[in-house]
N, C-alpha and C positions, 0 to 999 in steps of 0.2 A: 876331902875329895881328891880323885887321884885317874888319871886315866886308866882304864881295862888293861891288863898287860894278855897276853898269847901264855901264859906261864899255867902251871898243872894248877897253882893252890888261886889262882884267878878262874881260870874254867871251872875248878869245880864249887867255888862260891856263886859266879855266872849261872853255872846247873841248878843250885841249889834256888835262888833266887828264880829265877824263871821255871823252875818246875811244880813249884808251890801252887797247888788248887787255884787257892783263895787269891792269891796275888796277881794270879794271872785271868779270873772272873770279868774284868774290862777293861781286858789289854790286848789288841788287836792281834794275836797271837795264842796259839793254843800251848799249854802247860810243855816246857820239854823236858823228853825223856831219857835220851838219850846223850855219852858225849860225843858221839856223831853229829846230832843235833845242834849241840851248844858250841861246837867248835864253828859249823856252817851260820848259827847264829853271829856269834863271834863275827867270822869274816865279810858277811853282808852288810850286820846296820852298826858294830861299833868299830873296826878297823879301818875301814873308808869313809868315815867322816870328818869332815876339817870344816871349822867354822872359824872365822879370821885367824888368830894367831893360837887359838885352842885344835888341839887336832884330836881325833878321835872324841867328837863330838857327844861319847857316849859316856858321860863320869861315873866313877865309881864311886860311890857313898860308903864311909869306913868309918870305924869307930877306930877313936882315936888310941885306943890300948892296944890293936891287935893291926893296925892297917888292914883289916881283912874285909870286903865289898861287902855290904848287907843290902845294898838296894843302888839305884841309880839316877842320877837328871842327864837329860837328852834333849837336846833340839834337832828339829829336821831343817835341811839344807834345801827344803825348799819354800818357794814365796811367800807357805803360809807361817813361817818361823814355828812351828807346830815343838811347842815345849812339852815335855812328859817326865814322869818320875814311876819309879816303883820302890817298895821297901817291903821285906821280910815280915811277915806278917807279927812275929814275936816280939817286932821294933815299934809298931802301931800307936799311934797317940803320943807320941815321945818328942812330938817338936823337932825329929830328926831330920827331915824332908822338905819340910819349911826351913828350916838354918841351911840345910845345904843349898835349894833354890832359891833362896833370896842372895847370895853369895853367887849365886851364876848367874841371876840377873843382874847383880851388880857390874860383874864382869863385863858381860853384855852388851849393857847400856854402856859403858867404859870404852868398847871400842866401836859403836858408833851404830850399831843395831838400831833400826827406828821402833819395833814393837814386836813380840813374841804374842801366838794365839797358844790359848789350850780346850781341849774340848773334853767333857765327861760325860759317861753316860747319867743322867738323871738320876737313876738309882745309886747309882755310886754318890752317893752325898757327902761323905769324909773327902773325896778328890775337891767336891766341890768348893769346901771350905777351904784347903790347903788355898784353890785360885785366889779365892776370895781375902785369907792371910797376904797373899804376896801381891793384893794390891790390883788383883786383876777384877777387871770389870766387866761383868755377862752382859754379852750382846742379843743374842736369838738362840734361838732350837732349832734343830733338822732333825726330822726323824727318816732314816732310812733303813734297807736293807744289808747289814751291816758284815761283812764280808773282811775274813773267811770264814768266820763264824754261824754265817747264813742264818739271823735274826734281827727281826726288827726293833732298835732300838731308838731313843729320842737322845740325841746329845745338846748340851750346853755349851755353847762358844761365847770363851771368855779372853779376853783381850787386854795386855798393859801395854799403850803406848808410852816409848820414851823421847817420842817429840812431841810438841802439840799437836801440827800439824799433820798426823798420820789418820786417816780415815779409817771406818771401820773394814775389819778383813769381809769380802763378801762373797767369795768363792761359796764356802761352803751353801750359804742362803742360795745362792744363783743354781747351784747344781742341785738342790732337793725341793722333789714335788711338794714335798711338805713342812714348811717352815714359817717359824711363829717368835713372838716374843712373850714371853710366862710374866707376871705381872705379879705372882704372887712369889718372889725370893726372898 
C-alpha cells in the first residue's frame, strides 16, 4: 500500500478502478467516466485527507510486482471513522483487501484511534464478510433513502473498537426512521 500519487500511470489506474460497473454497484458514487472526473475525484476525497501522521487518507492497494493501484482502503475524517475499501473486480476473493485492511487497522490502532465504523449495503454480502474478517462487529441496520444514488437501501454498521471503553457509533441509528438489529447473521 502506497499513497495515490496526481501522476498519469496513478490516474489512469484511479479511472480504471472507479469506472468499473460492478465495483462501483455499492459505493456511494456513480461509475467514472471520464479523466475530468477522476482528476476532480482525485482532488476532493484523496488529496485532502490526512489522518494522524498518514496523509492522503485514501491508500492505494498494489500488487506487489507492478506497484500499480488495483483498488483502495480509506477512512473518513469524520467522527464516524467511516473505513471503506474497493478492489478491481478481477482481484476478488484473493484475500487482497483483507491483508491490505488489517495492516491499516493495524496502523490505526498504532496511533491511537479509538474505533473505525464500516457500513454495507446488505446485499453486498462479500463487503460483509471482509468486516466480519477484520474483526469488526455488526451493530444495527438503517435502512434509508440512499443518495446520490436515490434508492432505498438497508445498511449493516459494523464496528472494531480499539479500546474497551468506546460505545457503540449511534449516529447513524439516531438519524434513520428505520432502524433495527437482524438477529439472523
Amino acid at each position: 500500500m502506497r499513497p495515490f500519487e496526481s501522476n498519469e500511470d496513478d490516474l489512469n489506474a484511479l479511472q480504471q478502478i472507479l469506472g468499473e460497473e460492478t465495483v462501483n454497484t455499492y459505493l456511494p458514487w456513480f461509475p467514472i467516466k471520464t479523466r475530468t472526473e477522476t482528476i476532480a475525484f482525485y482532488q476532493e476525497k484523496i488529496a485532502k485527507r490526512t489522518i494522524f501522521a498518514v496523509s492522503r487518507f485514501f491508500l492505494a492497494v498494489c500488487l506487489k510486482i507492478d506497484n500499480r493501484p488495483i483498488g483502495y482502503v480509506s477512512l473518513s475524517t469524520n467522527e464516524n471513522h467511516d473505513f471503506g475499501y474497493g478492489l478491481r473486480s478481477e482481484y476478488w476473493n484473493q484475500g487482497i483487501i483483507t491483508e491490505a485492511a488489517e495492516e491499516v487497522l493495524e496502523q490505526l490502532k498504532a496511533q491511537g484511534l479509538d474505533y473505525v465504523t464500516a457500513t454495507h449495503d446488505r446485499e453486498n454480502i462479500a463487503s460483509g464478510q471482509v468486516m466480519k474478517k477484520l474483526g469488526m462487529n455488526y451493530q444495527y441496520s438503517c435502512a434509508e433513502n440512499w443518495q446520490p444514488k436515490g434508492k432505498m437501501v438497508t445498511f449493516r454498521m459494523y464496528q472494531l473498537n480499539f479500546k474497551a471503553s468506546v460505545e457503540t457509533y449511534k449516529k447513524y441509528w439516531d438519524e434513520s426512521e428505520e432502524h433495527f438489529i437482524e438477529t439472523e447473521l
